[in-house]
C-alpha positions as CSV (number, residue, x, y, z in Angstrom):
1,X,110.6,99.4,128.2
2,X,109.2,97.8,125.0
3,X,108.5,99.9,122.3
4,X,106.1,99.0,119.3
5,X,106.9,100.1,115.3
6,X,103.6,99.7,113.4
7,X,103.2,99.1,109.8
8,X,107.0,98.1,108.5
9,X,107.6,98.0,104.7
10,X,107.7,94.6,103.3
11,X,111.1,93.1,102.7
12,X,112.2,94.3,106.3
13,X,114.9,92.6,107.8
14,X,115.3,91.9,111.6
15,X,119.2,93.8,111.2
16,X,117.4,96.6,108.8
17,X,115.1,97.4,111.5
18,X,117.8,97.4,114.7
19,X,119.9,99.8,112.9
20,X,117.1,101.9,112.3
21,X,116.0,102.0,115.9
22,X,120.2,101.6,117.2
23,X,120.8,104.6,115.0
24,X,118.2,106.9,117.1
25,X,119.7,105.9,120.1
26,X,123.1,107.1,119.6
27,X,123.6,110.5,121.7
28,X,123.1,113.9,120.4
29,X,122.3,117.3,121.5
30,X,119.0,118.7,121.3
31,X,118.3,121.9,121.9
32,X,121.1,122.2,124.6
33,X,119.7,118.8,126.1
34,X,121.7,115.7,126.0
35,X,119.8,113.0,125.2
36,X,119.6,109.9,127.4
37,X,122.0,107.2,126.3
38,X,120.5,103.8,125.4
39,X,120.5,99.7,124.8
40,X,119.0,97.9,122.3
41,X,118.2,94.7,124.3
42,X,115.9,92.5,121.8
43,X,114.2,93.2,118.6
44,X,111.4,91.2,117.0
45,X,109.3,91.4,114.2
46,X,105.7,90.1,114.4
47,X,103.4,89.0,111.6
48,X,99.8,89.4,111.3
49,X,98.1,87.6,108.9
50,X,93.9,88.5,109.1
51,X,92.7,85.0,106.8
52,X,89.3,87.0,106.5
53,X,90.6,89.7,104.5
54,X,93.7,88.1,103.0
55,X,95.5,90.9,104.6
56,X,99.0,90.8,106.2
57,X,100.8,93.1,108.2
58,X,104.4,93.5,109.9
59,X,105.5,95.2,113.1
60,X,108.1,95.6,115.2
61,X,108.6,95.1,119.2
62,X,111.9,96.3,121.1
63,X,113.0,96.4,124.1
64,X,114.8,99.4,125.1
65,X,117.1,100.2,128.1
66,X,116.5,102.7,129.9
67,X,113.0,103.9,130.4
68,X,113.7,107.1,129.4
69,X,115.8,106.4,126.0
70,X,112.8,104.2,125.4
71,X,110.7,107.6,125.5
72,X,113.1,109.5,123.9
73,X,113.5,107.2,120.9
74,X,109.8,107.0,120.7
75,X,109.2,110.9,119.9
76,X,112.5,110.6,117.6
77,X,111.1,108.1,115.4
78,X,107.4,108.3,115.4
79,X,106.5,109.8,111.7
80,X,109.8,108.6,110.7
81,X,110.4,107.3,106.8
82,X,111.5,103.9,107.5
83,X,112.3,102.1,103.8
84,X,110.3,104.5,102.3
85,X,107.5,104.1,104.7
86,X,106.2,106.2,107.3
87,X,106.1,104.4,110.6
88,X,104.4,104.8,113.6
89,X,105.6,104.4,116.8
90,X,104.4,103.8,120.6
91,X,105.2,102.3,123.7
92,X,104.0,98.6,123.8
93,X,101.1,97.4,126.5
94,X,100.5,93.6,127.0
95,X,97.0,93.3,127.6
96,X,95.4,91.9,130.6
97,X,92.4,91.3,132.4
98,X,94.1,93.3,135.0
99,X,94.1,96.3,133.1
100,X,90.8,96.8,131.4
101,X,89.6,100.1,131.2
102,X,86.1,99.9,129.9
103,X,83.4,100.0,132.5
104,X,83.0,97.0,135.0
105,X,79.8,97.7,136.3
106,X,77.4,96.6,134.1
107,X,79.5,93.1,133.3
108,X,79.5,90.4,135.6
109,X,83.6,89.2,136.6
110,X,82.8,86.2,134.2
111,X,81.7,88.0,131.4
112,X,85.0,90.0,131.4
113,X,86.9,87.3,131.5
114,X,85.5,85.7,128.5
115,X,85.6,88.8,126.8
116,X,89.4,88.7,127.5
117,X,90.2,85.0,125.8
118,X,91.2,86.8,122.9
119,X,91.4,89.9,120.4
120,X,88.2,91.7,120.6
121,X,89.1,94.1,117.6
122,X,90.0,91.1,115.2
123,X,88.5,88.1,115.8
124,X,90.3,85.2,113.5
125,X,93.8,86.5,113.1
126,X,97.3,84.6,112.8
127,X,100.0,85.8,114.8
128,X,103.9,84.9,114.0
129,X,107.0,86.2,115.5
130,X,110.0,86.3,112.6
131,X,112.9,85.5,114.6
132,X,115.2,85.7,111.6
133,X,115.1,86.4,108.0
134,X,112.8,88.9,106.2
135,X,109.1,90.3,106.5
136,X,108.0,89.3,102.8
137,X,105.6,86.0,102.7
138,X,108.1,83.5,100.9
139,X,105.4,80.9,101.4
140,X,103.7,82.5,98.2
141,X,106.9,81.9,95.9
142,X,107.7,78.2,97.1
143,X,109.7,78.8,99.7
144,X,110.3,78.1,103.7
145,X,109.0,80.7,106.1
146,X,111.2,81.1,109.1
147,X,108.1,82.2,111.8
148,X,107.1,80.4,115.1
149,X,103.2,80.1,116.2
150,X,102.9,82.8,119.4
């Protein structure tokens, strides 16, 4: 199951933010409960740059093995101080045409689809995955940014 960490403090790490979320996932007891063991299988940190309001943002995606450590981890760290940041925490849904819960009736098929060609909430933004290195924008102090176009 992929999990989704919003709103990660600047000067994040890819390694900063898999101990954070490895570190929740090692067992404990809760309340006579053992809680379901887990993998962290990938980590990823995304960038979104909105050029409209000179705004960037950072969050994380995970995958995490099994479903129900995925679950577990997510009511462990949700509210959590991450860096000195609160973070939020949810499980992560690709959008699709498929899945489109606001009301078909009134919209013809085409319509929807073309509704669908990209982010309704934000036209205009930039979106990066950092594969490596860290979430602050080194392209304002001179130097190379380590992102691939999504």
């Amino acid at each position: 199951m992929d999990i989704f960490i919003r709103r990660l403090p600047n000067a994040t790490t890819r390694l900063d933010l898999m101990q954070f979320i490895t570190s929740a996932l090692n067992p404990k007891w809760y309340l006579l409960q053992f809680s379901p063991l887990g993998t962290l299988r990938h980590c990823d940190i995304c960038r979104i740059e909105d050029p409209k309001l000179g705004q960037v943002e950072y969050h994380g995606i995970a995958h995490v093995t099994p479903a129900s450590a995925a679950l577990s981890l997510i009511h462990r760290l949700d509210g959590e101080i991450f860096k000195n940041k609160r973070v939020e925490v949810r499980k992560f849904f690709r959008r699709s045409i498929h899945r489109d819960r606001r009301d078909r009736s009134s919209t013809a098929p085409d319509a929807l689809h073309e509704q669908r060609k990209q982010d309704r909430r934000r036209p205009g933004i930039r979106l990066d995955h950092l594969h490596a290195g860290i979430t602050a924008d080194t392209r304002l102090h001179g130097g190379g940014f380590a992102a691939l176009p999504h």
